[in-house]
N, C-alpha and C positions, 0 to 999 in steps of 0.2 A: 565531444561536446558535453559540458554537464550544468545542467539545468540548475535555476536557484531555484528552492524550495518556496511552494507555491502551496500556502497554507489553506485557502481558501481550494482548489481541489483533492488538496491531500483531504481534506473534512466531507468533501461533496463524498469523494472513492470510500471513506469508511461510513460515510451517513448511509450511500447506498449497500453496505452490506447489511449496516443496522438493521434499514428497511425493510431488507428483504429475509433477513433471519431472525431480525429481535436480538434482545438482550444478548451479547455477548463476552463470554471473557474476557478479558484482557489479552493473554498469551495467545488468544486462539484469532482473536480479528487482527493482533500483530500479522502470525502467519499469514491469515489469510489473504491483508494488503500484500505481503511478499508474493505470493503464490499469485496475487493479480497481477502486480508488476512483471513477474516473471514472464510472465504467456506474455503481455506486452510487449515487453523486452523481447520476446523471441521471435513474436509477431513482426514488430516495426522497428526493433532498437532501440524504444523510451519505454521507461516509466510510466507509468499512471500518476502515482502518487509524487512526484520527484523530489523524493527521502535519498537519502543515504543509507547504506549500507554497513550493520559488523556483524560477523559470526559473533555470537557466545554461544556459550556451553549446551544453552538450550534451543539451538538454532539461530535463523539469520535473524539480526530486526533492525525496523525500521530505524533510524536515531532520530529524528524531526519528534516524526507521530507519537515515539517512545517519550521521550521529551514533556509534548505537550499531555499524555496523559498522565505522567505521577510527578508533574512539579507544579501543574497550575497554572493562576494567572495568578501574577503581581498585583497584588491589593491596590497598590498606587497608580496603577495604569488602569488603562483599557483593559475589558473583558479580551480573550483573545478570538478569531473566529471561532477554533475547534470548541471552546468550551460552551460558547453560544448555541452550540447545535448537538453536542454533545458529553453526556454526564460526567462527573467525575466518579472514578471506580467505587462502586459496593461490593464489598466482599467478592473484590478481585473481577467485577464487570461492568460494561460499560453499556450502557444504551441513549439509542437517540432521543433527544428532547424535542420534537417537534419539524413538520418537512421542511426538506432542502430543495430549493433550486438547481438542476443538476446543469448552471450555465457553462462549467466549466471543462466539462465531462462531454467526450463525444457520443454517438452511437455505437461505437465497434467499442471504447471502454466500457460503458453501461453494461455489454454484451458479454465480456470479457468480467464482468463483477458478476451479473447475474450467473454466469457461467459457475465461477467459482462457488459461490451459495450454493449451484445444484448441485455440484462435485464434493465440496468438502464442507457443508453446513452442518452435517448428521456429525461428521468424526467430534472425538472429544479433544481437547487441545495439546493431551499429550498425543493423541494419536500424528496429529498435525505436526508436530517437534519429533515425532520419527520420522515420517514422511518428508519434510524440509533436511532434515538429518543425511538422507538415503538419496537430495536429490547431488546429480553431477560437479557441481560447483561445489557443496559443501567444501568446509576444511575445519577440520576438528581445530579451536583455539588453543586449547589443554589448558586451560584456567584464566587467559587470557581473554584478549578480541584480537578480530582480525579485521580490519577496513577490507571492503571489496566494493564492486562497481558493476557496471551495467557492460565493459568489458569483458570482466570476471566473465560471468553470467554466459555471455554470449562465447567466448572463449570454452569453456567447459561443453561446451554444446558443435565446436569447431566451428562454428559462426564468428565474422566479425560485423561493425555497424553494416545495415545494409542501407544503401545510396538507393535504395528503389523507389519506383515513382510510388510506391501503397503506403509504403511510410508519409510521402510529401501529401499522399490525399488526406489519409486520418491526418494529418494535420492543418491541410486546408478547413477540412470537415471542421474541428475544432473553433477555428477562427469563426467559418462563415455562422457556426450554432452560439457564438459569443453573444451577450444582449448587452449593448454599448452603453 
């Protein structure tokens, strides 16, 4: 199963790192949506953020999130959600412009965000690009990319999707905490 990207919680999953660490890197709130999605991934099988995946050189990254932070929004268009909530990079970091609604976002993600703040908000972002580097899944690109997935992921870990009913609740939970 693979999710369309869903731009309005990929923004809520990095608003709430913002929130909870302040201004951040660029390279380092990358990893750290990965390192969220990850526990998720292994918790339930999805995504947080539901990005896509490539290795480069200096670890995994998102391509959605990556995306929207160093191209912008088209002048001729609409503002996009992410920028609406979130700054374009100064001197390589980003921070939140104002609170989010976290409609999108359950309680066991919120838990699983705050979680990572507490684990990895101190490291510096290269420390973070070793440690993504050194996890299971890695695969050196050699100058390249490499697509990977939420199989990948679970795979490297000798896990496949799991069909269990915790996965179907965080995602009832989801629905029922949606504001229609």
């Amino acid at each position: 199963m693979s999710l369309t990207f869903n731009e309005q919680k990929a923004t809520e999953a990095a608003g709430r790192l913002l929130e909870r660490a302040g201004q951040l890197d660029v390279m380092k709130l990358v990893r750290m949506l990965y390192l969220a999605d990850r526990e998720a991934i292994l918790r339930w099988g999805r995504a947080i953020t539901t990005d896509c995946y490539l290795f480069m050189k200096h670890g995994p990254v998102l391509i959605q999130i990556s995306s929207l932070i160093t191209e912008g929004d088209d002048p001729r268009l609409e503002p996009s959600i992410w920028s609406a909530h979130i700054t374009r990079p100064r001197e390589g970091a980003v921070a939140l412009q104002g609170p989010l609604d976290y409609r999108q976002l359950s309680n066991g993600e919120l838990e699983v965000l705050d979680g990572i703040v507490r684990q990895h908000g101190a490291r510096t972002p290269w420390e973070l690009v070793d440690l993504t580097r050194s996890l299971p899944e890695w695969q050196d690109p050699h100058g390249s990319v490499i697509t990977f997935d939420i199989q990948d992921i679970l795979a490297a870990h000798g896990r496949s999707r799991p069909h269990a009913p915790a996965a179907e609740t965080e995602l009832e939970e989801v629905f029922l905490n949606f504001s229609w």
